[in-house]
C-alpha positions, 0 to 999 in steps of 0.5 A: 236400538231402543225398543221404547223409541217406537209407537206402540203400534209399531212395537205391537206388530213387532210382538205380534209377528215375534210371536208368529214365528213361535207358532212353527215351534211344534216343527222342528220338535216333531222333526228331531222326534221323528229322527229316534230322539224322544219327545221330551229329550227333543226339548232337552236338545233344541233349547241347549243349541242357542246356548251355543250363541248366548254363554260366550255372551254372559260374561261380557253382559254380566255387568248390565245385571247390577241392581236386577240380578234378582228380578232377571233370575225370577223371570227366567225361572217363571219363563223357563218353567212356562216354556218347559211346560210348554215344550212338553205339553206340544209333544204330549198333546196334538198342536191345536190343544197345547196351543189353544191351552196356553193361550188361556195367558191373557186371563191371567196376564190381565189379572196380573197386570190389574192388580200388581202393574195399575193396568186400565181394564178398559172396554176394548181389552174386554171386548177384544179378551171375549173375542178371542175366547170365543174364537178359541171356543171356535177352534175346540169346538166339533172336532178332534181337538175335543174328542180326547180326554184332558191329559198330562200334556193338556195340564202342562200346557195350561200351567204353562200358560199361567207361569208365562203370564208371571213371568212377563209381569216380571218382566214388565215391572223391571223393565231395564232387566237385559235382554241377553243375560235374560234369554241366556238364563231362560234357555239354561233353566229350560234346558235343565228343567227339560232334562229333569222331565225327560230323565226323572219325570218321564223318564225316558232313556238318553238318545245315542250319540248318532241321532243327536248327530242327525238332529243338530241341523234341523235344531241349530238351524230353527232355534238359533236362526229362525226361533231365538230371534222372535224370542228376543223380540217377545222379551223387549217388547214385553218389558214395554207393553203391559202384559194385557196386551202382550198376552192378547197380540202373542195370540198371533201365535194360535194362528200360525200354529193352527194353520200349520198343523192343519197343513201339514199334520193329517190327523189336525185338519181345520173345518169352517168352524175352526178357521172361524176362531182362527179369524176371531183371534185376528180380530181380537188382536185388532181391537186390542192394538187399535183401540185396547188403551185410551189413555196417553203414553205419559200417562200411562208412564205415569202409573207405572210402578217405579223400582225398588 
């Protein structure tokens, strides 16, 4: 299947709901810490399972990497050191403040694709970037999201955020870079760098063997069947996008998560005001997919920059 054979309507739902999925990520992290595995070693072990399905594909992938092996490994770097972050920020910090700190992403994501990608800032992608902040305004504002001091897994989130936008820019200026060697590369540098934060950083002891027993349904079951696939999504449609909008309808993400946490997680319940945000949100994704460019796709072709 050849994602670019899509609208980029259809593509942006594609995104939007891939991205949806990655906001019930906090579910089976809290799950496998409740079993005994510490947080940061919960990260360690449900990024390692979808290496299960990706290393026996490398090898027969490896030859698509000719000419871009390069770009893959800086992608995978960038992303691999955003979702380490990330992972550890949602297990250091409540939902609601991960979440929200990392979808600082469209700030930099439009930076990025300005002045590197020739991306038109256009009054629609402003209109919809002022949208969702102030709905994430929204979602910080009169609660328990904004009562804690900023910590260590508020600073990861936020970088997170920042590294993510890189990385899709890297993405999206080497678009024929192979999804599947790709996302293998990014779950081996996650792995790696998340053991690093739990062993060295953190410093957390390993988890015996019996309560990595315990934990390998629930991981196998969220990363391989329900997360990865979202992944994967996220990736192609990325390569495809700008990042501009990329960053802008992944925000879908805030919603689920929102939403999920205030159900499910007592001490994260959402009043009026935060369902508020939640709504302004939508309504920037809205405006981005309906009205975010106005010049055509061969044009749009046109100014992109070619490989070298």
């Amino acid at each position: 299947m050849n994602a670019s054979h899509y609208s980029e309507k259809t593509l942006s739902l594609a995104l939007a709901l891939g991205a949806a999925v990655w906001g019930l990520y906090w579910i089976p992290l809290r799950t496998i810490e409740g079993i005994g595995i510490s947080g940061a070693w919960s990260v360690v072990f449900f990024n390692a399972c979808p290496l299960i399905v990706l290393l026996p594909l490398l090898p027969i992938e490896f030859r698509k990497l000719k000419g871009v092996l390069l770009p893959t490994l800086l992608a995978s770097g960038l992303v691999g050191i955003a979702f380490t972050l990330y992972s550890n920020g949602l297990v250091e910090t409540t939902v609601v403040r991960a979440t929200l700190l990392y979808y600082l992403t469209p700030v930099w994501s439009t930076i990025i694709g300005v002045l590197w990608l020739s991306e038109r800032l256009t009054k629609a992608r402003i209109i919809a970037i002022v949208v969702a902040f102030i709905g994430l305004y929204l979602l910080l504002a009169d609660g328990a999201a904004s009562t804690h001091p900023f910590n260590r897994g508020d600073l990861y989130s936020l970088l997170s955020g920042v590294f993510w936008a890189f990385g899709i820019a890297v993405l999206n200026r080497w678009s024929t870079i192979p999804i599947l060697p790709l996302t293998a590369f990014i779950f081996l540098c996650t792995t790696a760098l998340s053991a690093i934060f739990a062993g060295v950083i953190i410093a957390d002891e390993l988890p015996v063997f019996g309560m990595l027993k315990d934990a390998f349904p629930t991981a196998l079951l969220w990363s391989i069947v329900i997360i990865l696939p979202g992944f994967l999504v996220i990736f192609k449609v990325s390569q495809i996008l700008f990042p501009g909008r990329v960053g802008i309808l992944t925000m879908s993400e805030v919603v689920v998560a929102i939403i999920s946490a205030s159900v499910l997680l007592p001490e994260e319940k959402m009043g009026i005001v935060h369902w508020l945000g939640a709504a302004a949100i939508v309504m920037a994704c809205l405006v981005e997919v309906l009205f975010g460019y106005s010049k055509s796709k061969k044009k749009q072709a046109e100014q992109r920059p070619t490989d070298t």
